[in-house]
C-alpha positions in Angstrom: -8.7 29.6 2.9 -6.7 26.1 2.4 -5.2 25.5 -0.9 -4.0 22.1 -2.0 -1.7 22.0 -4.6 -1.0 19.4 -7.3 -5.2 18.3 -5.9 -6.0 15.9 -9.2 -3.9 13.4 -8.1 -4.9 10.2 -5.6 -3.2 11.9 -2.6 -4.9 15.2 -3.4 -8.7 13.9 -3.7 -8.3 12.2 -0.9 -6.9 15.0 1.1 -9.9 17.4 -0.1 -12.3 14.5 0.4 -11.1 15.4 4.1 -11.3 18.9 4.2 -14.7 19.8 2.1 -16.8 19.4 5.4 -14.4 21.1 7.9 -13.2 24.3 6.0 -13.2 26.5 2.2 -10.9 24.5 0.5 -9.7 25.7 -3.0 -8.3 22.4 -5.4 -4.9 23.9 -7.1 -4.4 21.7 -10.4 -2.6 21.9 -13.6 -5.9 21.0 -15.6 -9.2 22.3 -14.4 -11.1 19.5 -16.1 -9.4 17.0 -14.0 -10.2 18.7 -10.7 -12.2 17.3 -8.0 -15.8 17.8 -8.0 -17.8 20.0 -5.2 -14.7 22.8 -4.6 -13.3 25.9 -5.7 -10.8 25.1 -8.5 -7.6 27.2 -9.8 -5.1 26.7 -12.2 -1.5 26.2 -10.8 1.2 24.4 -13.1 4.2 23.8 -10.9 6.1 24.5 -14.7 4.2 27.9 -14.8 5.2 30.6 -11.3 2.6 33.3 -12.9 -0.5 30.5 -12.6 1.3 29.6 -9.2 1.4 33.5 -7.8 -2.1 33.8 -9.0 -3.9 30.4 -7.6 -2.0 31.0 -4.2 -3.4 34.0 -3.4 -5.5 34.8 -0.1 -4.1 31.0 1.2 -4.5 31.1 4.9 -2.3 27.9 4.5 -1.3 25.4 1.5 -0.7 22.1 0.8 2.2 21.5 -1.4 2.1 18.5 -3.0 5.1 17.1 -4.3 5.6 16.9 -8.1 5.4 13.1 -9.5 8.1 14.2 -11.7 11.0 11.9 -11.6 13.5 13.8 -12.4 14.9 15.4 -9.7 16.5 18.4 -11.4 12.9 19.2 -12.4 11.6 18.3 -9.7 13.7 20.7 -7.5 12.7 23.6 -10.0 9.3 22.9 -9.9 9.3 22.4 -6.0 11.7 25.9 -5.5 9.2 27.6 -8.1 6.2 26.9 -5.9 7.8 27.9 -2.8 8.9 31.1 -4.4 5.5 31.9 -5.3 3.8 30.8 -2.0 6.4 33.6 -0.5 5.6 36.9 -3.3 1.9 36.0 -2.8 2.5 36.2 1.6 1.1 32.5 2.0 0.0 32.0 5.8 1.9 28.8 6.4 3.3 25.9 4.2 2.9 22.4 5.4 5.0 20.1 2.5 4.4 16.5 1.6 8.1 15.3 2.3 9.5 12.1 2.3 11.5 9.7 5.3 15.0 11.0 6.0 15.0 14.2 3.4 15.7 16.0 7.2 19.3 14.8 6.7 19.2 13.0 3.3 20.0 14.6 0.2 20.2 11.8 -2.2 18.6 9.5 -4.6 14.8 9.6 -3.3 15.4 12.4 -0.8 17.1 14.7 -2.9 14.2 16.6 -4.3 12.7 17.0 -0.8 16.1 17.5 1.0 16.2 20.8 -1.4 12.7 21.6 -0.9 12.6 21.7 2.7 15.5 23.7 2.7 14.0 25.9 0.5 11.0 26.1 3.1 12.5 27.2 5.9 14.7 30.0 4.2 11.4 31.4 2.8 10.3 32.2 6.2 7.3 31.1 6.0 5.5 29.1 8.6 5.4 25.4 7.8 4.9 21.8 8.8 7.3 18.4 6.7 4.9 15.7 6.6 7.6 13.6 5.8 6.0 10.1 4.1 7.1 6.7 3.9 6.0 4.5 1.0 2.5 3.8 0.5 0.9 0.7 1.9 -0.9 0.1 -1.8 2.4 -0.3 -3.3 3.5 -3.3 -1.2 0.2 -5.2 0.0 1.0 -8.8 -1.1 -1.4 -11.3 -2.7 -2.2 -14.8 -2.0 -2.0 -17.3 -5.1 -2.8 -20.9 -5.2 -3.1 -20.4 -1.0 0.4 -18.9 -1.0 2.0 -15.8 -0.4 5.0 -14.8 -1.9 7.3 -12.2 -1.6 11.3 -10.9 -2.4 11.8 -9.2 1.1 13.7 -11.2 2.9 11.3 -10.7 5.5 12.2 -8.0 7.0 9.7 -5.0 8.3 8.1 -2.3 6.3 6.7 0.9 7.9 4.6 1.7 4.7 1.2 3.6 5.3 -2.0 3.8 3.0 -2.6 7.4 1.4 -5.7 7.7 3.3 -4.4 8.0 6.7 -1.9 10.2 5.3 -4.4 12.1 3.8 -6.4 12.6 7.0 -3.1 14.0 9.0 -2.6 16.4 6.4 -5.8 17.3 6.9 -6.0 17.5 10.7 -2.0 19.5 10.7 -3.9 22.1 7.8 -6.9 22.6 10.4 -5.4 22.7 13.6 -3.4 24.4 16.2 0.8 23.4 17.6 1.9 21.6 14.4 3.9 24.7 12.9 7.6 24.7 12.9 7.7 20.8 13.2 8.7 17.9 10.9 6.6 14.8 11.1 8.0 11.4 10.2 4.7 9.5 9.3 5.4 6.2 9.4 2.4 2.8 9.4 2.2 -0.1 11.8 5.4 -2.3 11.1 4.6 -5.5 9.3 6.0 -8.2 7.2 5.0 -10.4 4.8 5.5 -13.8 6.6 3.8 -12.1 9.7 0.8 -11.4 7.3 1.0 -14.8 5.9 1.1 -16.5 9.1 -2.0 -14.4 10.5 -4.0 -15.6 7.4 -3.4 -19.2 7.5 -1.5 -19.4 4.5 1.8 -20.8 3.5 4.8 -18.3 2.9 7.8 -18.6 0.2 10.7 -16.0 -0.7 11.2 -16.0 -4.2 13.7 -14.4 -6.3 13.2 -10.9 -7.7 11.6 -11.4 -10.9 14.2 -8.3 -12.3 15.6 -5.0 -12.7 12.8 -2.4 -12.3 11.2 -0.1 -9.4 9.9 -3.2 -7.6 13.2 -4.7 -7.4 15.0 -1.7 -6.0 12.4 -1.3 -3.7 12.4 -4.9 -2.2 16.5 -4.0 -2.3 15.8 -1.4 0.1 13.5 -3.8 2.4 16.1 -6.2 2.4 18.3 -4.0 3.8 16.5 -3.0 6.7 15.7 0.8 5.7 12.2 0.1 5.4 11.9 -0.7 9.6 11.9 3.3 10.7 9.5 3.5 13.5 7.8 7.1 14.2 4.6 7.6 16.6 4.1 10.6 14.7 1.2 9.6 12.6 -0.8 8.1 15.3 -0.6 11.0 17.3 -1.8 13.0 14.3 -4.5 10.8 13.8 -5.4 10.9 17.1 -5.6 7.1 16.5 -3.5 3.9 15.1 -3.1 4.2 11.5 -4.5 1.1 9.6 -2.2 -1.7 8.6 -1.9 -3.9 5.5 -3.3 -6.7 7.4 -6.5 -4.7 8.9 -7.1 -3.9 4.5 -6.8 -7.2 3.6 -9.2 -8.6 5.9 -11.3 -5.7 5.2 -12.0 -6.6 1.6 -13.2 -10.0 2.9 -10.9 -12.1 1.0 -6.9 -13.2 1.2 -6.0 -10.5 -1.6 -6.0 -7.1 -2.6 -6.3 -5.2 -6.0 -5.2 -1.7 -6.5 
């Protein structure tokens, strides 16, 4: 039996969305009422190990979802507390939603997941990292007034959409010669003057607008960290993995809400 943990949020549904024709799959949540529809449901709070020991039990394999806590002291707790419980209960294999560089990284972003994966694989426990980049939805840009806009010096981001990352969580929890490896999942590489140009629409860097998570972020971009190139999420797939500029034209216009 496959158990996904933390399964109310957007990553979650879309991972069980996935798995509900291939395979019992059992939705691990916090709050019951907010668990998908059309699947087993238990009660697991990452703050509560006794919930954890008892909705982990009989898992052939499990998803852990990482916490959306943002503190990473927490976090680490939460994280170490569902690893810990994964282990007394004899969990058949852990596969881990990780995050770029937490292999060898142990700060700021990656510190949670740095402690986490180490965590892992002194449990003994069989597992896969499906180490994430930043999600596409996050970063697709908009046109305005036939103009796209953007503070990234134009420089390359490997983001991908949480569907496609969904689906190769999906396809490592149902099949075979994915155990005792670490994936880096990273998207097609694109940039917003690239995306600009291939929609016939004028491109302008503009200031960050100030300090916040977007401004950090486009920081990072800036930088270079965001250009990371991995051909472990096609091969996942078993196919390319969709870029921002395939979703934009998909929705039929020169913009995208989220």
């Amino acid at each position: 039996m496959i158990m996904i943990s933390a399964a109310s949020g957007a990553l979650g549904r879309l991972v069980i969305d996935r798995l509900s024709t291939r395979t019992d799959v059992v939705a691990v949540v916090r709050d019951p009422a907010r668990a998908p529809q059309g699947v087993q449901v238990r009660r697991g709070d990452y703050d509560d190990p006794a919930s954890l020991r008892a909705a982990f039990e009989g898992a052939t394999r499990l998803l852990l979802i990482s916490s959306p806590e943002f503190d990473p002291v927490r976090r680490i707790s939460q994280h170490l507390a569902a690893v810990a419980a994964a282990g007394d209960v004899g969990v058949g294999a852990i596969a881990y939603t990780s995050f770029l560089g937490a292999g060898t990284t142990a700060t700021g972003v990656t510190e949670a997941h740095h402690a986490t994966e180490k965590a892992i694989r002194d449990s003994g426990l069989p597992y896969t990292m499906l180490r994430h980049p930043y999600y596409s939805e996050a970063f697709v840009p908009r046109v305005s007034r036939g103009e796209l806009t953007s503070s990234t010096g134009g420089r390359g981001l490997n983001t991908a959409f949480r569907s496609d990352l969904a689906e190769a969580a999906a396809n490592v929890l149902t099949g075979q010669g994915h155990l005792g490896r670490a994936y880096d999942f990273t998207g097609p590489l694109w940039s917003c003057p690239e995306v600009a140009d291939a929609l016939g629409v004028a491109y302008r860097e503009v200031p960050d607008a100030g300090p916040g998570p977007m401004s950090w972020l486009n920081a990072q971009v800036r930088a270079g960290d965001l250009e990371y190139q991995s051909g472990d999420l096609e091969r996942v797939l078993g196919r390319p993995a969709e870029s921002v500029l395939a979703r934009l034209k998909s929705h039929g216009e020169q913009r995208c809400d989220f």
